[in-house]
C-alpha positions in Angstrom: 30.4 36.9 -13.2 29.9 35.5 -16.7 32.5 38.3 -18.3 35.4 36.5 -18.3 37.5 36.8 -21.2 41.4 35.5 -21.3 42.7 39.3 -20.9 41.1 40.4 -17.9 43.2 40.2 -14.7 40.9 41.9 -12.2 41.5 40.9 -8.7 38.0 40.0 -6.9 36.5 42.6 -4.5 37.1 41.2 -0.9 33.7 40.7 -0.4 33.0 38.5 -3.3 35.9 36.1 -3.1 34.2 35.4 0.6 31.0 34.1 -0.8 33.2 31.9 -3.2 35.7 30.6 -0.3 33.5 30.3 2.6 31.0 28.1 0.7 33.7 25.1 0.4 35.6 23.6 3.1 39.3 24.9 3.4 40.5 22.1 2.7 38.6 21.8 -1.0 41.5 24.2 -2.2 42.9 22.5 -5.2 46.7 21.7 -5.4 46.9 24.0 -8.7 45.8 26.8 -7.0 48.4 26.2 -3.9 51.0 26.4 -6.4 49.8 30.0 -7.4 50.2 31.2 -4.4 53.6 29.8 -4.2 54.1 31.2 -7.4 53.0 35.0 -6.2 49.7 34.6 -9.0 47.2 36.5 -8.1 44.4 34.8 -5.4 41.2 35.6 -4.0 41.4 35.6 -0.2 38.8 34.8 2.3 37.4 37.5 4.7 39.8 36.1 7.9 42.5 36.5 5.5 41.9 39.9 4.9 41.6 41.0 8.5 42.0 44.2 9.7 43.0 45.9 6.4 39.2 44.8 4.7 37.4 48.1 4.3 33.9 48.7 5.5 31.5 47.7 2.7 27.9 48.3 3.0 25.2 45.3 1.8 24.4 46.2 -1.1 28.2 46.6 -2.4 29.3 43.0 -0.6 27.0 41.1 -3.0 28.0 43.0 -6.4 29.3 40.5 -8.7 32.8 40.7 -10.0 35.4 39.4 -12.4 37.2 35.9 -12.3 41.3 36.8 -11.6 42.5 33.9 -13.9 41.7 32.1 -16.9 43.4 29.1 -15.4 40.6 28.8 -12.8 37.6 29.9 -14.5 35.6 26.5 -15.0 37.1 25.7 -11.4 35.5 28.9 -9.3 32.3 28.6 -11.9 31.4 25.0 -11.0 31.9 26.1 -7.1 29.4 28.5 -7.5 27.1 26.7 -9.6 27.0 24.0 -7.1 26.5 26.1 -4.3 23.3 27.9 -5.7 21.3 25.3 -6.1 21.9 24.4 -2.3 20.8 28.0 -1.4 17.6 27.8 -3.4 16.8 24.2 -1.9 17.2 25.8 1.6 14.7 28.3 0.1 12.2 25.9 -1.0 12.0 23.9 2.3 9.4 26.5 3.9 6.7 25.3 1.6 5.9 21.5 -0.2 7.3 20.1 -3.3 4.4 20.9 -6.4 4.4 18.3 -9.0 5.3 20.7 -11.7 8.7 20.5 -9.5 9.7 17.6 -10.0 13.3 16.9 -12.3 13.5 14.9 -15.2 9.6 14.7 -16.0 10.2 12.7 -19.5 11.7 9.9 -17.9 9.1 9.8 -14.9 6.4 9.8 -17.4 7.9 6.5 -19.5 8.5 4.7 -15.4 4.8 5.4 -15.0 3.6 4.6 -18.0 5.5 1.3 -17.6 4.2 0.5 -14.2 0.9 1.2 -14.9 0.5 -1.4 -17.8 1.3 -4.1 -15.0 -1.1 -3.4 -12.0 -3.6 -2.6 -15.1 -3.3 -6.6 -16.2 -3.4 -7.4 -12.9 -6.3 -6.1 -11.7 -8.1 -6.9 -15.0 -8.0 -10.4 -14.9 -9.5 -10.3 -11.1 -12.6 -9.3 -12.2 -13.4 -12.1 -14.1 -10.6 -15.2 -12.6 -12.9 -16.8 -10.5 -15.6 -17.2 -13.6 -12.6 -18.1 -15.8 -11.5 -20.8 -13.5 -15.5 -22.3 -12.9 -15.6 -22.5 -16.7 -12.6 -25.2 -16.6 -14.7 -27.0 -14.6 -17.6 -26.3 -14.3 -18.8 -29.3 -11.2 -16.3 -27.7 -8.6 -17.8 -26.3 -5.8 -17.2 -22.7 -5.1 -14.5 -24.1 -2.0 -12.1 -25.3 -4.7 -12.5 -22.5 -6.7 -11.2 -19.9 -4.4 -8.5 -22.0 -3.4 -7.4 -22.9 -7.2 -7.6 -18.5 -7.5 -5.1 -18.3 -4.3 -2.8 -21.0 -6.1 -3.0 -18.9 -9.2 -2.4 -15.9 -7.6 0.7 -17.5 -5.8 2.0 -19.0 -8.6 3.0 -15.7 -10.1 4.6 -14.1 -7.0 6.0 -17.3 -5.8 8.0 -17.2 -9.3 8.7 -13.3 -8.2 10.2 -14.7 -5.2 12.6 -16.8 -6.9 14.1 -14.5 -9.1 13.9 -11.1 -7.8 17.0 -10.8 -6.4 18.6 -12.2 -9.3 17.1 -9.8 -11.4 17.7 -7.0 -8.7 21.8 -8.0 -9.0 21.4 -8.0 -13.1 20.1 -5.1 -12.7 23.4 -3.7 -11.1 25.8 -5.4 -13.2 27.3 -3.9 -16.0 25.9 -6.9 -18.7 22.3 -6.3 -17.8 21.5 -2.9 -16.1 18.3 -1.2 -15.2 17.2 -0.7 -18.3 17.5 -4.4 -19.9 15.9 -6.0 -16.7 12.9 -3.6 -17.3 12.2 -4.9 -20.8 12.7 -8.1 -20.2 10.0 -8.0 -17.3 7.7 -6.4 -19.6 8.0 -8.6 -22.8 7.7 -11.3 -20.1 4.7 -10.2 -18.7 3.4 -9.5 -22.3 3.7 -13.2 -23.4 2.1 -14.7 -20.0 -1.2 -12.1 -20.5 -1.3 -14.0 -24.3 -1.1 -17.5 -22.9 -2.8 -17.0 -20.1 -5.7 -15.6 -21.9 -6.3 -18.8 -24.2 -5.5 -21.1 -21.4 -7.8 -24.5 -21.4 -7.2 -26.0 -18.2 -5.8 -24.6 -14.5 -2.7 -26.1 -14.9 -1.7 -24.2 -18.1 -2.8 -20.8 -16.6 -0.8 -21.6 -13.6 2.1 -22.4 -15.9 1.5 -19.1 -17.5 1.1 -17.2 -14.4 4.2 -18.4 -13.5 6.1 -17.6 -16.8 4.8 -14.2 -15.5 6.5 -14.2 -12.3 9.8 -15.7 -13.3 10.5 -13.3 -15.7 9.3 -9.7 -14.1 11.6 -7.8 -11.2 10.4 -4.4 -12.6 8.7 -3.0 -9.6 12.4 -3.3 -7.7 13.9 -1.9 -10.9 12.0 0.9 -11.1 11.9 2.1 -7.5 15.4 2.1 -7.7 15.3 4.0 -11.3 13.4 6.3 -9.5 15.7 6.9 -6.7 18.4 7.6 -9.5 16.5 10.1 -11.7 15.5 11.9 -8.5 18.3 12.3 -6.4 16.7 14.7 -3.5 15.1 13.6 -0.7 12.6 16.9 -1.0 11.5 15.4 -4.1 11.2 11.6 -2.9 7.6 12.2 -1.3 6.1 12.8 -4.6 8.5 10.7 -7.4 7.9 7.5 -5.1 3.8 8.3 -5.0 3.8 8.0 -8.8 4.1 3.7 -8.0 1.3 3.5 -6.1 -0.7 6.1 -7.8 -0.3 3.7 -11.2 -1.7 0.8 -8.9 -5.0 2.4 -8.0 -5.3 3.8 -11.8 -5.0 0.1 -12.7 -7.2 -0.7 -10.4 -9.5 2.3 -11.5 -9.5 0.8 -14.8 -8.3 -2.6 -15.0 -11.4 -4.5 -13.5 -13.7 -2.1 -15.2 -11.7 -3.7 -18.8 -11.8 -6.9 -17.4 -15.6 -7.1 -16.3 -16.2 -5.3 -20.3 -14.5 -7.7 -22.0 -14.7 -11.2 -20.7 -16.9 -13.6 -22.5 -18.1 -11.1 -25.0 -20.2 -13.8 -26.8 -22.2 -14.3 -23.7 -22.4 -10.5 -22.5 -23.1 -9.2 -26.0 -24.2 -11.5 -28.1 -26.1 -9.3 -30.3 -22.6 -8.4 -31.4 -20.3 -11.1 -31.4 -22.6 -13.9 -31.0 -24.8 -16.3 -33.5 -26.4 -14.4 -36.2 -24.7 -10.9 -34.6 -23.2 -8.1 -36.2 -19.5 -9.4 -35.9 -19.9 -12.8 -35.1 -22.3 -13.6 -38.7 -24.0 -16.8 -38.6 -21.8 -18.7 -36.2 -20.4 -16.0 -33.7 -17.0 -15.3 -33.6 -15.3 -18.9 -33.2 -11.9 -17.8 -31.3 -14.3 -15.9 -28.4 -16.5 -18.8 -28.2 -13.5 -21.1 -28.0 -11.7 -18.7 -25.9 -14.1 -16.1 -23.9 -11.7 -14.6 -21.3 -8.7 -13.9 -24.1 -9.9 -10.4 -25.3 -9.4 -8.9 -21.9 -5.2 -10.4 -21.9 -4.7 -9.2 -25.5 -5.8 -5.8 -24.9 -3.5 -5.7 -21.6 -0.5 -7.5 -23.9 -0.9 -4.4 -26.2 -0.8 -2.1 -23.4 2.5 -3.9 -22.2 4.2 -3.8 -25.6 3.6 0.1 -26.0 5.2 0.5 -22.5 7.7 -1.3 -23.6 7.9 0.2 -26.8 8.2 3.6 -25.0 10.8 1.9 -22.4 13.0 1.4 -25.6 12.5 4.6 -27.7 12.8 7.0 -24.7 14.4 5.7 -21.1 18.0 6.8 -20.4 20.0 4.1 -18.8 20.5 5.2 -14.6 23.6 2.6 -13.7 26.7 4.8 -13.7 28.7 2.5 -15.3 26.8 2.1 -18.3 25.3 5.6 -18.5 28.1 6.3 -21.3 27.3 3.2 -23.0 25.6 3.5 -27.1 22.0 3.1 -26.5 20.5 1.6 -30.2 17.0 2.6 -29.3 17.3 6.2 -28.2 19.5 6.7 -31.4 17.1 5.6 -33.7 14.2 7.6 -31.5 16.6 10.8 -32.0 16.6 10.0 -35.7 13.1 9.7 -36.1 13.2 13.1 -34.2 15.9 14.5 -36.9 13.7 13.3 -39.5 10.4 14.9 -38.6 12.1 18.3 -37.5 13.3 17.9 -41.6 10.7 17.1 -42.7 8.7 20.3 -40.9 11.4 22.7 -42.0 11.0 22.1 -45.6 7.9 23.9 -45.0 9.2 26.8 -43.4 11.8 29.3 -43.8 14.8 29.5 -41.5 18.5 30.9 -41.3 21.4 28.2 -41.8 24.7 28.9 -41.4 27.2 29.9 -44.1 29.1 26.4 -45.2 32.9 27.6 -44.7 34.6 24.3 -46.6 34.8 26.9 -49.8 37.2 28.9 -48.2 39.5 25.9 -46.6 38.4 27.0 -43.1 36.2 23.9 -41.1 34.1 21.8 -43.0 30.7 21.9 -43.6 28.3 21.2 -40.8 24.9 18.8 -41.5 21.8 20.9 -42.7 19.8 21.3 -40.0 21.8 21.2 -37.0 21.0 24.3 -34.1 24.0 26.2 -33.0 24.8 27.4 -29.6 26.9 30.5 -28.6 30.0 29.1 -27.4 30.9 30.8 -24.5 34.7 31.0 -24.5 34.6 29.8 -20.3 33.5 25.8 -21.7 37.0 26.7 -24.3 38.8 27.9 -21.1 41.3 24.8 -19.5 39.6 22.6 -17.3 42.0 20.4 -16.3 41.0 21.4 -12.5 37.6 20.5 -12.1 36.9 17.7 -9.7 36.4 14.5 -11.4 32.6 13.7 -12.6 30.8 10.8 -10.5 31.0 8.3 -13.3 35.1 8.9 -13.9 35.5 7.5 -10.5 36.3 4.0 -9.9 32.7 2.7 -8.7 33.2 1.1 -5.2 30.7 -1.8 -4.6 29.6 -3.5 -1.3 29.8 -6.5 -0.6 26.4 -8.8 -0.4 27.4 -9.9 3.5 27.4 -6.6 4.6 24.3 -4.9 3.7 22.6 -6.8 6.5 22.2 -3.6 8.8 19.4 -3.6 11.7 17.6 -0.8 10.2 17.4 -3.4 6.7 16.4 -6.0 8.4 13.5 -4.5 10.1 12.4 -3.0 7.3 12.7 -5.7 5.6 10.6 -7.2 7.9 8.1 -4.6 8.1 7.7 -4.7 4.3 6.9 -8.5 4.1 4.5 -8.3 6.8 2.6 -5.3 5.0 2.9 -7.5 1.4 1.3 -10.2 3.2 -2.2 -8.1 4.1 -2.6 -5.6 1.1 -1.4 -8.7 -1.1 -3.9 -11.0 0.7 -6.8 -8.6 0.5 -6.6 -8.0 -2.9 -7.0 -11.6 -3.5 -9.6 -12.6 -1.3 -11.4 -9.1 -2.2 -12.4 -10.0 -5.5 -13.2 -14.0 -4.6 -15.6 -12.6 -1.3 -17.3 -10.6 -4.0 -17.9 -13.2 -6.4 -18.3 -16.1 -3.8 -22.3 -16.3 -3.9 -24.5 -15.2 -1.1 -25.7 -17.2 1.7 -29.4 -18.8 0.8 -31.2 -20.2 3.8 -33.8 -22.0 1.1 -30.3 -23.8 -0.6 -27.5 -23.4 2.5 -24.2 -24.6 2.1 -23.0 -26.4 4.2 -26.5 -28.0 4.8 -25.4 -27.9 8.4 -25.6 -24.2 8.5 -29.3 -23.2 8.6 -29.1 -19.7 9.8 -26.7 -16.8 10.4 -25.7 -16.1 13.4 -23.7 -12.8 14.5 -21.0 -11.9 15.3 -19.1 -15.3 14.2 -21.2 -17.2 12.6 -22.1 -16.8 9.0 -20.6 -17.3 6.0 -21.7 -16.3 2.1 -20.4 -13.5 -0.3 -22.0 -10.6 -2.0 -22.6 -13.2 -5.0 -21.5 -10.4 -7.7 -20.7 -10.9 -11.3 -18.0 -9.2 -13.5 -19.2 -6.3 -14.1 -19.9 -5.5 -10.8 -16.8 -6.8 -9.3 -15.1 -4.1 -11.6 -17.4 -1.4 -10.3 -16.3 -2.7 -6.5 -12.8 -3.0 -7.6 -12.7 0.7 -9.3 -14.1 2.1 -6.4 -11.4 1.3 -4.2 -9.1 2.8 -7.0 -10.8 6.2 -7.0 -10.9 6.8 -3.5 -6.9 5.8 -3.8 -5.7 8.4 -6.8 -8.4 11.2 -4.6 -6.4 10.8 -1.3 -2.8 10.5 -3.3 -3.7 13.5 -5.2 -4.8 15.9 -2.6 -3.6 14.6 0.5 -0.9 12.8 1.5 1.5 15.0 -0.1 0.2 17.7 2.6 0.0 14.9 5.2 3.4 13.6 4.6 5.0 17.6 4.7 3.2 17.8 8.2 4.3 14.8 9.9 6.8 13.0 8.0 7.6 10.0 6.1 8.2 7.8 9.0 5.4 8.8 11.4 2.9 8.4 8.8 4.0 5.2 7.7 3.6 4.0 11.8 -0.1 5.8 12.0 -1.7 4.4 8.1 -0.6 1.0 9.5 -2.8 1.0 12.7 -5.8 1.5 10.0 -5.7 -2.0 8.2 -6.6 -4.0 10.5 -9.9 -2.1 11.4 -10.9 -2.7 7.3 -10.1 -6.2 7.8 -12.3 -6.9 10.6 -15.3 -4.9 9.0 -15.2 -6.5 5.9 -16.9 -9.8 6.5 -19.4 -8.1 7.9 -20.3 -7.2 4.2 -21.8 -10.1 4.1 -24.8 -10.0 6.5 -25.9 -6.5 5.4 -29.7 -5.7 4.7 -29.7 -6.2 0.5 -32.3 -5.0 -1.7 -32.6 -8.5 -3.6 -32.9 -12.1 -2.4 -30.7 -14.7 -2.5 -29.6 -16.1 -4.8 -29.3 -12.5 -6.6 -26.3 -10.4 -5.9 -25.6 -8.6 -3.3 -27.5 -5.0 -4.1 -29.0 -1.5 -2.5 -27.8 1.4 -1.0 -26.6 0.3 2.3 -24.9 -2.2 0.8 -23.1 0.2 -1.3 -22.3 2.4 1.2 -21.2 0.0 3.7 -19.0 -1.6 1.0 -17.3 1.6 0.3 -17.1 2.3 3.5 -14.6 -0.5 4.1 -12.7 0.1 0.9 -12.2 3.6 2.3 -10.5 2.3 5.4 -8.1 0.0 4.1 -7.4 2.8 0.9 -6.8 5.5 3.2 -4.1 3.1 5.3 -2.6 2.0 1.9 -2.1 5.4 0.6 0.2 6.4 2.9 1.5 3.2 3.8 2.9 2.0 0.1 4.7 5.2 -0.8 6.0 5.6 2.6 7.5 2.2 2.4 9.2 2.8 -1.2 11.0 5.9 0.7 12.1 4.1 4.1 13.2 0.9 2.2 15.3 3.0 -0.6 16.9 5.0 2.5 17.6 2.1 4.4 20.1 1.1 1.5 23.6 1.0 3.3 25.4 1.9 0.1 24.2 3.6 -3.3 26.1 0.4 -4.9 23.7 -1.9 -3.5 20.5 -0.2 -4.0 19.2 -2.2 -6.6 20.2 -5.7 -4.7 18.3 -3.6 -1.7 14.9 -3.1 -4.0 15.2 -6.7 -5.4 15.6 -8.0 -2.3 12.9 -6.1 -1.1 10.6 -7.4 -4.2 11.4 -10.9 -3.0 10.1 -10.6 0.4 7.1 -8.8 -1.0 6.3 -11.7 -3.8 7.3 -14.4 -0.8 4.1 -13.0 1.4 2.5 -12.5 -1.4 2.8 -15.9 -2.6 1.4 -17.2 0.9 -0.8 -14.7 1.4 -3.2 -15.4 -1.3 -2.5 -19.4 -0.6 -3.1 -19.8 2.6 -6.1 -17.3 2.5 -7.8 -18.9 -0.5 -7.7 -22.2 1.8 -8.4 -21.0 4.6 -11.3 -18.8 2.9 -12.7 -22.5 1.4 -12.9 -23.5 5.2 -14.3 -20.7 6.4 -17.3 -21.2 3.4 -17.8 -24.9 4.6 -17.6 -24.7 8.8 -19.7 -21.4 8.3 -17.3 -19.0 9.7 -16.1 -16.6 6.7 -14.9 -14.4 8.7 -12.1 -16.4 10.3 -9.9 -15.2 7.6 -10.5 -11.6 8.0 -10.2 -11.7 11.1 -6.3 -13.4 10.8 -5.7 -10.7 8.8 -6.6 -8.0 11.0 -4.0 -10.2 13.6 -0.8 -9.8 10.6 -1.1 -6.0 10.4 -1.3 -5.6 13.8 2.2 -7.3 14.3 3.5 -5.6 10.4 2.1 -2.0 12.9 4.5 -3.4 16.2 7.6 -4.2 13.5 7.8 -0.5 12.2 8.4 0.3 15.9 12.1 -0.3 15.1 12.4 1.1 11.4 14.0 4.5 11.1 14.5 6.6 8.0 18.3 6.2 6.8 20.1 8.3 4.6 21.1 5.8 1.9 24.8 5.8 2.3 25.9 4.3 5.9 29.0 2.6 5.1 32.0 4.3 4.3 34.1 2.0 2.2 37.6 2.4 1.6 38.8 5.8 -0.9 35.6 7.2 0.7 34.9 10.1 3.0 31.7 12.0 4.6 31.5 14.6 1.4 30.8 11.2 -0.2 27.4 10.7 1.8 25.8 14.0 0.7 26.1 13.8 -3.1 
């Protein structure tokens, strides 16, 4: 099928010109070609044109590949056929699931995930160590204050997300911003709040940094719908959309264990950085001393200004509209490309072309460029080739009218769901630093003794480094199960029944995890928490509530990009989605630091929990009425159904 010079006027065998015509709709047929027939050119026909004078042909002979009947409609019958292969080899590949060495466009994935990772990594690092970071502003606040000044902190940086996520979702698909510009600015953002934040003085400065944070990051919208763009099949969509959730438990693999390292090095090695110490010289190192939770934020700012870095050098814009557009910092990485691939072939020996400029022919092409066979079908006309998706005028929807049903439950089922995981990973880290119940010292003085199943209170009194180990733990057991499997789990059941069965596990973790509190420990009071059972029980409950949040999260990213009513509105649909989740977010971790503070002084810690366990049980009911759209439910006007499957 690829010989198919000017000259040759072959007529296709019957049997070939059937494969070409019956895998379009009739009425695909391009006006040029109507006008041969009219003009008596030669035409393939279709096997019910033939009828009865088509000759008996065995299997073997139908299939044989033939020559294109005109130059005019080469590109034309070549991009038909190209199209349609790739649809029989996806109906191939649906009998077993997607590998990961599948997966389109794996550059850019790699830059997205190296970009999201450098945020839940920040994250998650400061939580080892925010509740000691916030005693040392003060240190005569009892621990009640302190986890409620850790929930307003916490807030403070989604409630800023709330705010401005759609506005960044809707720069994000206009034509002065796009995806790309939104995505540095939330990580050069993020990058400057770690630096404040880290050499903060007083809670309200780290609140105004938090927020700083907040205000100017709508990346995780931006990049789900990035992600949606880059991989355009839905086979693919169970693994691309794991990648976001797979960088939160590696930052929570490593994050907290940074974070417990790193804060106050002076006082955790001071044989190194403090007085008379290997770094630090007679006096310690001053800025440390001054400043012992900023080494941890620097070290996440650097990791946020190579993703960004890497965001600049190597991420292809995915709006259509400014796909086309001069991108400064992919030319001057494809330069610095040139220059290497220069600089290595000074060192070895290649062909180059013969410059032709002597002989008045073309002129002389730059030293070093590759050369490609030119097939003479990309010189052939192509004048009737469907226009590209980009040439088209780009329809948009209007705001009113993405307001589906199917949105708005999902919508709903997505804040509900922020609310819990968001809420446990804030009151996680402050139960495990919040110091164990002493009967010899009790707090409240009114509570003398524990008594099960409601009343007790205390934490698991644990300090950095062993927050980190806690916090890692629930990481691992996160990248284990995403890894080996939910992508089997999903293939079996589905996206949507998966998503209904991981939520029914939450709210068993959430009732177990007080529970932590009262377990048989290997050390006394006022010691941490310690011992093999407590170990074991601990992860345990992290297993639970990992296991429901592995298939939960990436199930969500899928239902929530296929609930889009319109591919025009898919990143307002992800940024409004990113405000919902920073609005429960934002209450989550406020109300449950307070409410957490009251549970410590009536004696009931577990109140909390247990209010928890009541919000996933109605985010569980709510996904009763989410189905799995196909991304494009509204026809607007110039639009047809061919539109909906591209």
């Amino acid at each position: 099928m690829r010989s198919t010079s000017s000259h040759h006027q072959n007529v296709l065998p019957l049997s070939s010109t059937s494969v070409t015509r019956s895998s379009r709709p009739t009425d695909l047929v391009s006006e040029s070609e109507r006008k041969d027939d009219a003009h008596g050119l030669p035409r393939s026909i279709s096997d019910d044109e033939a009828g009865e004078s088509k000759p008996e042909m065995g299997k073997s002979q139908s299939q044989r590949p033939s020559i294109l009947p005109r130059p005019s409609s080469i590109g034309r019958r070549l991009s038909i056929i190209e199209d349609d292969q790739p649809q029989l080899t996806s109906s191939a590949s649906k009998t077993g699931p997607v590998a990961w060495r599948d997966l389109p466009n794996k550059g850019q994935l790699a830059i997205l995930t190296m970009a999201r990772l450098s945020e839940p990594l920040t994250q998650t690092s400061l939580q080892a160590y925010m509740f000691y970071q916030l005693k040392s502003f003060d240190p005569s606040l009892p621990d009640s204050t302190i986890s409620s000044q850790a929930g307003i902190l916490q807030g403070s940086f989604t409630a800023a997300q709330f705010v401005t996520a759609i506005l960044w979702g809707r720069a994000a698909d206009s034509k002065k911003f796009g995806r790309k510009t939104v995505l540095l600015i939330g990580l050069f953002g993020t990058c400057l709040s770690c630096v404040g934040f880290g050499f903060s003085r007083s809670f309200i400065q780290a609140a105004i940094f938090r927020t700083l944070g907040g205000a100017l990051n709508g990346n995780v919208g931006v990049m789900r719908t990035m992600i949606s763009e880059i991989i355009e099949e839905k086979k693919y969509q169970s693994r691309a959309f794991l990648l976001l959730p797979m960088c939160f438990n590696i930052g929570v693999i490593i994050g907290p264990v940074l974070g417990g390292l790193l804060a106050d090095p002076v006082g955790s090695y001071p044989h190194i950085f403090g007085d008379d110490s290997v770094l630090g010289g007679r006096n310690g190192v001053w800025w440390m001393k001054h400043w012992p939770y900023a080494l941890p934020n620097l070290l996440s700012a650097l990791f946020l200004f190579g993703s960004a870095a890497s965001v600049v050098l190597g991420l292809d814009e995915t709006l259509d509209s400014l796909k086309d557009r001069p991108d400064l910092g992919r030319r001057i990485a494809k330069s610095v490309g040139a220059l290497f691939r220069r600089c290595r072939r000074r060192e070895t020996h290649y062909y180059s072309a013969i410059e032709t400029n002597d002989f008045g022919d073309t002129p002389p092409r730059p030293t070093g460029e590759s050369y490609a066979l030119e097939s003479p079908i990309s010189a052939s006309p192509t004048t009737n080739q469907p226009p590209s998706k980009s040439a088209k005028t780009k329809l948009k929807l209007p705001v009113r009218r993405i307001w589906t049903r199917n949105v708005c439950f999902m919508l709903l089922a997505h804040g509900l769901m922020a609310f819990h995981v968001g809420t446990f990973n804030n009151l996680w880290f402050i139960f495990l630093s919040t110091p164990r119940f002493d009967p010899s010292h009790p707090a409240p003085p009114s509570h003398r003794a524990q008594h099960l199943p409601f009343s007790f209170t205390g934490g698991l009194g644990m300090p950095p480094r062993s927050v980190g180990l806690a916090m890692a733990i629930l990481g691992v057991i996160g990248i284990t199960l995403q890894l080996f499997v939910y992508p089997a789990v999903n293939q079996s059941f589905g996206t949507l029944r998966s998503y209904r069965w991981s939520l029914l596990c939450f709210p068993f973790a959430y009732c177990l995890a007080p529970y932590l509190a009262v377990v048989p420990s290997s050390s006394l009071p006022p010691a941490q928490a310690n011992g093999v059972l407590v170990w074991a029980a601990l992860a345990g409950v992290l297993f639970v509530q990992v296991v429901a949040r592995t298939f939960a999260l990436p199930a969500t990213i899928i239902l929530l990009n296929n609930c889009s009513p319109h591919p025009s509105v898919l990143g307002t649909i992800h940024g409004i989605g990113q405000s919902v989740s920073s609005a429960s977010r934002t209450i989550g971790p406020v109300l449950s630091g307070w409410l957490f503070g009251l549970g410590l002084k009536k004696g009931v810690v577990g109140g909390v929990w247990w209010g928890l366990a009541g919000v996933a049980a109605t985010g569980w009911i709510a996904s009763g009425w989410v189905y799995e759209g196909s991304g494009h439910e509204i026809l607007l006007e110039g639009e047809d159904e061919r539109e909906m499957d591209r």
